[in-house]
N, C-alpha and C positions, 0 to 999 in steps of 0.2 A: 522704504520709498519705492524700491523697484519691485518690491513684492506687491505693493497699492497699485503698480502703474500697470503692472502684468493682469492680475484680478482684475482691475477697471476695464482694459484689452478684450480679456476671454468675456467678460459680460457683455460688453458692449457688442462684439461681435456674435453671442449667444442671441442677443436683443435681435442685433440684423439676419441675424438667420431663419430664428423665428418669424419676421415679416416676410423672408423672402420667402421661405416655404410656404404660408398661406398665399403668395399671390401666386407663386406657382402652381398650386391644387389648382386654383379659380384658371388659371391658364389652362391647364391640363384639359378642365371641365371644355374650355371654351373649343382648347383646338380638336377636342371628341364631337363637340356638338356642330363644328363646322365640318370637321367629316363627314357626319351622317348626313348634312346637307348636301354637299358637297358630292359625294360620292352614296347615294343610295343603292343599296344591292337588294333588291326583291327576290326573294322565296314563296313558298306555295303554301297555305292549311287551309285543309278543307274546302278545295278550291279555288279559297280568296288569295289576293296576290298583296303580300307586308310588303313596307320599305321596311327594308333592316336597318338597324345601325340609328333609330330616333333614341334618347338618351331622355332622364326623366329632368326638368331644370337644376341651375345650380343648386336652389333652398332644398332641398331634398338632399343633397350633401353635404351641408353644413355639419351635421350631427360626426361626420368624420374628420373634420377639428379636433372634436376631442380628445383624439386620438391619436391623430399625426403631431398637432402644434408640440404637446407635451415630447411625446415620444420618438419622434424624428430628432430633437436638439438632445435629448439625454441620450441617444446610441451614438453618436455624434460626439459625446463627451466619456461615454463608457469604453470605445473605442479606440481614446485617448487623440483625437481630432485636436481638441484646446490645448492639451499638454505637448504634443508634438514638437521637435525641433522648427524651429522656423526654415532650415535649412535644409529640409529633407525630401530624399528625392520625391519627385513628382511623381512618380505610379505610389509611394508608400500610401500619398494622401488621397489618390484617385480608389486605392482600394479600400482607404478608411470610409470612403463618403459613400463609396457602393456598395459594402459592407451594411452598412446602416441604413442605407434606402432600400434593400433588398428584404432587409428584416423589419422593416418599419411597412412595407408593402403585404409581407405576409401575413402580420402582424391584422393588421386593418383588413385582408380580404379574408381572411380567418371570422373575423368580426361578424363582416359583412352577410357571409354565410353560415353563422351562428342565428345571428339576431333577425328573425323574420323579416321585421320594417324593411331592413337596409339590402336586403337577402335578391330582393329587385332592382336594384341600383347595378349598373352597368359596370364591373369590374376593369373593364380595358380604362376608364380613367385614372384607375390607380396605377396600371401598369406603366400608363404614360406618364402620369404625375411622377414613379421612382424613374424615369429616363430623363425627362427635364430636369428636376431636383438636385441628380449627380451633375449634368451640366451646370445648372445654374449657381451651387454651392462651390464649384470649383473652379469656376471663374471668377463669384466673386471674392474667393479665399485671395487667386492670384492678385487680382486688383487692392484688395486691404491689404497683402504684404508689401507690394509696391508702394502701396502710399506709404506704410512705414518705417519702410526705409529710405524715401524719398524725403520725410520730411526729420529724419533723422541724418542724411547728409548736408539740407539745408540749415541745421544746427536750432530747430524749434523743438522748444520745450526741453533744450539739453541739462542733465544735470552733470553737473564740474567737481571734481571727486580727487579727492587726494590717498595716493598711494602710502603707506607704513610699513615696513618691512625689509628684509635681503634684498639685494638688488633682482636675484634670481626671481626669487616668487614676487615681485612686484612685476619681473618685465614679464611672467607666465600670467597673471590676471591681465594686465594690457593686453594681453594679446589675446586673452578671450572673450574682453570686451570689443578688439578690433575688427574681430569675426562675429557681430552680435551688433549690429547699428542701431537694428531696432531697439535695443533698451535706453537708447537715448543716454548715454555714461560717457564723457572724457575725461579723460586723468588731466590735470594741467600742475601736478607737481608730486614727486615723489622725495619718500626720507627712507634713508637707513637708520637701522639704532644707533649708528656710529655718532650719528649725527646729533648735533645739541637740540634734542625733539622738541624739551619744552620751551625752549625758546624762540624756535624760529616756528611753530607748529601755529600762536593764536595769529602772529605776524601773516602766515599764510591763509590764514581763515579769514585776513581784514581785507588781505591784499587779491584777494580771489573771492568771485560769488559761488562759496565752496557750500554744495547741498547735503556732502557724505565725505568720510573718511572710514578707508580699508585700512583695518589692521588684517596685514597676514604674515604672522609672525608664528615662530615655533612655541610651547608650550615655557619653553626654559625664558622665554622673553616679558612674559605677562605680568611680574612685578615692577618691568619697564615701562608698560604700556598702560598701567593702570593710571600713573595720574593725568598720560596723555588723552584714556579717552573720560575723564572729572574734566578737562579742559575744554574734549567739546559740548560734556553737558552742558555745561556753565553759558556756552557760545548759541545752542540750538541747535547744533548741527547731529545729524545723524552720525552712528560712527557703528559699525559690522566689523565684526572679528570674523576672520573662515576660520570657520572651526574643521581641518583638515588634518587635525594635528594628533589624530589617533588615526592609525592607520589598518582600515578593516577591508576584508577582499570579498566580503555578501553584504553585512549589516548596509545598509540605508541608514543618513542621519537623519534627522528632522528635528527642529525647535518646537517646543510646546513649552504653556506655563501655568505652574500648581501651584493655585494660590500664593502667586505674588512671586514664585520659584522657578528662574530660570530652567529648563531643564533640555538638555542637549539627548538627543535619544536615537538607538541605536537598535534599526529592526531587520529582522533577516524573513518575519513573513509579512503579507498585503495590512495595509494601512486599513481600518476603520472607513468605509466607501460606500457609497450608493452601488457599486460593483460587486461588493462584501451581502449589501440588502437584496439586493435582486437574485445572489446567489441562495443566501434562503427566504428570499419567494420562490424561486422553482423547488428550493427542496420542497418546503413543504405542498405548492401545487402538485409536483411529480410523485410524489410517497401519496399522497390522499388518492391521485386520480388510478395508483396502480393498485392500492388496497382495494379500490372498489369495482376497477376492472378486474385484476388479476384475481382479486380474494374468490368468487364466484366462478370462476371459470376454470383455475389451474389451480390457487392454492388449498380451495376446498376439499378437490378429486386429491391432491396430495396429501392429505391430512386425512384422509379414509382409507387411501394405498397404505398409508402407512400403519394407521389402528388397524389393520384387517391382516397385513402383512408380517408385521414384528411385534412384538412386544415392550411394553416400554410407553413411557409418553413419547408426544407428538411433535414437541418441540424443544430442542436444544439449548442450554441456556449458560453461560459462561460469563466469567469475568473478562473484560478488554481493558486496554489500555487506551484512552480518548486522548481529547484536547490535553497537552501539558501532560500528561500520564496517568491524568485523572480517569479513576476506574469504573465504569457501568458496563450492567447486563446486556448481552450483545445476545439476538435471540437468533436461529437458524432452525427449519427440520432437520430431524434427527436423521442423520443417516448411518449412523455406527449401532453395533450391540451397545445398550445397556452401561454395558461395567469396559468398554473401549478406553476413558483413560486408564483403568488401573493397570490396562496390558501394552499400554505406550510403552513402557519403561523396557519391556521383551523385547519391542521391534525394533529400537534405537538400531542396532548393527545393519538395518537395514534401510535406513534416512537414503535420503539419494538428492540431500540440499545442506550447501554448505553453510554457516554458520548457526545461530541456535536453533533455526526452525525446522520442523517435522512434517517432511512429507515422502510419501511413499507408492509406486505403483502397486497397482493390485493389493492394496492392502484389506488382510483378510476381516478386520473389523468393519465394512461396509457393508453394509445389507444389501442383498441383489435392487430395492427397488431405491435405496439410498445411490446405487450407483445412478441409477435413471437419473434421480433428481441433481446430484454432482454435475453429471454428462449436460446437463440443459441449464444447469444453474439455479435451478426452484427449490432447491435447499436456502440459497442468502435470498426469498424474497420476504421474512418474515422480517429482516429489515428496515423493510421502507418504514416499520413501525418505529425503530430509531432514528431513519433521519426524519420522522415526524415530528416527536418529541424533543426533537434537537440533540441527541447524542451523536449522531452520525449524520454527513451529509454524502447527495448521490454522487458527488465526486471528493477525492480525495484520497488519500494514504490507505491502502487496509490497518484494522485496528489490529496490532498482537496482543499477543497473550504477556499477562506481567513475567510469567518464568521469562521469556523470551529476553522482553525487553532487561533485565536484569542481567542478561550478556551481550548486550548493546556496546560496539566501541563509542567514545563522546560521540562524534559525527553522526555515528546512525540512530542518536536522541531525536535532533534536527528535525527527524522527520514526524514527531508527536507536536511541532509546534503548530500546523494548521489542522483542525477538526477530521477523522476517520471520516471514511468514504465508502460505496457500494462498490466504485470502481474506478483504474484509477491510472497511468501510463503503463506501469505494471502489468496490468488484467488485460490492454489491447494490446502487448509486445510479447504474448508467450506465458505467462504468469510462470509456474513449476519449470519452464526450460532452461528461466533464467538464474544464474547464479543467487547469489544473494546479498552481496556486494553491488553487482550491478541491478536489481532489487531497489536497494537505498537508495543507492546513485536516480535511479530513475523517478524514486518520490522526491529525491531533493530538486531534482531539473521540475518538477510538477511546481513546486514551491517559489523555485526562487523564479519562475516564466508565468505566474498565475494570471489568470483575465477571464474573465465569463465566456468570451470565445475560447478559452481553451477547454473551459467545460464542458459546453457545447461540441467542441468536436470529439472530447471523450466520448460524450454519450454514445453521438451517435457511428462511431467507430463501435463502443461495444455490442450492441447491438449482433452485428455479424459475428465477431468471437460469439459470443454466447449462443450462436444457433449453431455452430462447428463446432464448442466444444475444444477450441485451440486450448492446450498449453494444461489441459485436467487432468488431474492424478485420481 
């Protein structure tokens, strides 16, 4: 019921958002085109004298619909805008909304300067259009939470809900429904176990317009509760068990149901998301567009340095440990001799990283022009060919090696549960300076903080390491 009432909420306000952003383009359009009336600044060509600032009509901007209507409400929701506390401070939401107007703006003037048509279309509307937008979405966020808790202290649409359980955990949900108006919930009776449940329990469902009963009961109680909540089948009445009663300090629960099978579940990486999809469309947009930039430009010339320079093939090719530990070929150029693993085993005494992984300064299995490519990073761009094909994506965990993972403490498995990566908190904090412990620790904080902004500001963080060369053995 309150999970219908909540979804019905986020839609309904996704609905009004969507309208209000279309009238606010058309706004945007309007207060641009009163400007250039308004205020004409003439310039010179070719001796004729322009008003600047005349704008081409609205219809000529329509076609950028397309494009905001969709994509302004989904950054809006990737951002986690709908999910939000209701009660959360005021700059959190000001920066969720200009977050997403800002990117919704690039977004569209990127287009605009792509696509010939549009390529003449007056850009400062959109600029204006992401200034109004933030205003206008956040005012009227403020305005719909007011109403709903306005019409949540006038007691419409309340639903009447009875508490099941210790007195403790009964008066702890009260109180978090009491901090939570908007979801329209009052308790108007609670029970302990102690209490004669099944008798006075249908007595209170007759004698109250009860639309839900919480059970929030320990695990050792549910042979008690079982025929109480057969009771409220039988009545119609809704009846929630909090399932709180395993106690985990990452997992996330969530309810899902297999064929016909309740199933309570328990996740410690991102859910199944349109945030999940979008993250491989850039893989794959960002691995195509660098194979076909980069392949011609740098990875070509490397792939000649190297056939001219060493001997050997061109390209590196190794077992990784992926998603879940699942193993594929992980390709790099080659920067070591030849026969480089079989003289790993020699240099061990001279590791300079603690726990199972190998790495080493000035290590004499590099090839001088292998060092080039290490120092600049154009050894991992043969890569983008795995997060192509989906074994790797451009952010994420580096993939080890299975010896590696085979001295793995439990904790540092963790970090095979989301997809290998180009690069990843690791690669922009230091990469080899860092322990290896703190290592883990830093893909498990990648894991358990994950969002497509935070992809995004890997990227563009690595970027600068990679032209420094911070943190390369």
């Amino acid at each position: 019921m309150a999970n219908r009432r909540r979804e019905f909420i986020i839609q309904a306000s996704q609905v009004a958002d969507g309208l209000l952003i279309a009238v606010v383009f058309w706004l945007a359009h309007a207060f641009r085109e009163q400007l250039a009336f308004s205020f004409p600044i003439p310039y010179h060509v070719l001796g004729y004298t322009v008003s600047h600032g005349l704008i081409a009509p609205f219809r000529y901007f329509k076609w950028l619909y397309l494009i905001v209507l969709p994509l302004y409400p989904f950054l809006l929701d990737v951002n986690g805008f709908y999910s939000r506390a209701h009660r959360q401070r005021l700059h959190n939401t000001i920066w969720i909304i200009l977050k997403s107007g800002v990117i919704c703006t690039l977004v569209v003037m990127a287009t605009m300067f792509l696509y010939r048509p549009l390529s003449a279309l007056s850009r400062s509307v959109v600029v204006i259009f992401c200034f109004f937008s933030v205003i206008a979405l956040f005012v009227k966020d403020q305005l719909f939470q007011a109403f709903l808790r306005h019409r949540a202290r006038r007691g419409k649409e309340v639903t009447e809900i009875l508490l099941v359980g210790p007195e403790d955990r009964n008066a702890e949900f009260a109180a978090l429904l009491d901090e939570h108006p908007e979801w329209s919930l009052r308790v108007v009776a609670r029970f302990n176990l102690t209490d004669n449940l099944l008798t006075d329990l249908p007595a209170s469902l007759h004698r109250y317009s009860v639309g839900c009963v919480v059970f929030n009961v320990t695990q050792t109680a549910f042979s008690e509760i079982e025929k109480a909540i057969l009771a409220c089948e039988v009545e119609g009445v809704e009846a929630w068990l909090v399932a709180d009663f395993f106690k985990t300090s990452i997992a996330r629960a969530t309810i899902d149901d297999f064929y016909g099978k309740p199933l309570l579940i328990f996740r410690t990486t991102p859910e199944i998301s349109w945030q999940l999809v979008c993250k491989r469309i850039i893989d794959v947009t960002g691995a195509a567009i660098g194979l076909l930039v980069l392949g011609p430009l740098v990875m070509l010339p490397a792939a000649i340095g190297l056939k001219l320079t060493s001997p050997g093939p061109i390209l590196f090719k190794q077992k990784r440990s992926g998603l879940h530990g699942r193993l594929f070929t992980m390709y790099k150029f080659r920067s070591m001799i030849t026969n480089a693993e079989m003289l790993k085993a020699e240099l061990e005494v001279f590791n300079e990283m603690s726990g199972p992984v190998f790495k080493m300064s000035d290590d004499p299995r590099i090839t001088p022009i292998g060092r080039v490519l290490r120092r600049t990073s154009i050894d991992e761009l043969p890569q983008l060919w795995n997060v192509l094909i989906g074994d790797m994506s451009l952010v994420g965990p580096r993939p080890p090696i299975p010896s590696e993972v085979q001295h793995y403490d439990p904790w540092h498995r963790r970090r095979l549960s989301m997809k290998p990566g180009l690069t990843c908190i690791w690669q922009i904090s230091g990469r080899n300076r860092i322990g290896f412990d703190q290592w883990m620790k830093l893909d498990l904080q990648y894991i358990d903080n994950w969002s497509l902004w935070l992809d995004l500001k890997i990227l563009a963080r690595t970027f600068p390491v990679v032209l420094t060369g911070l943190g390369v053995k």
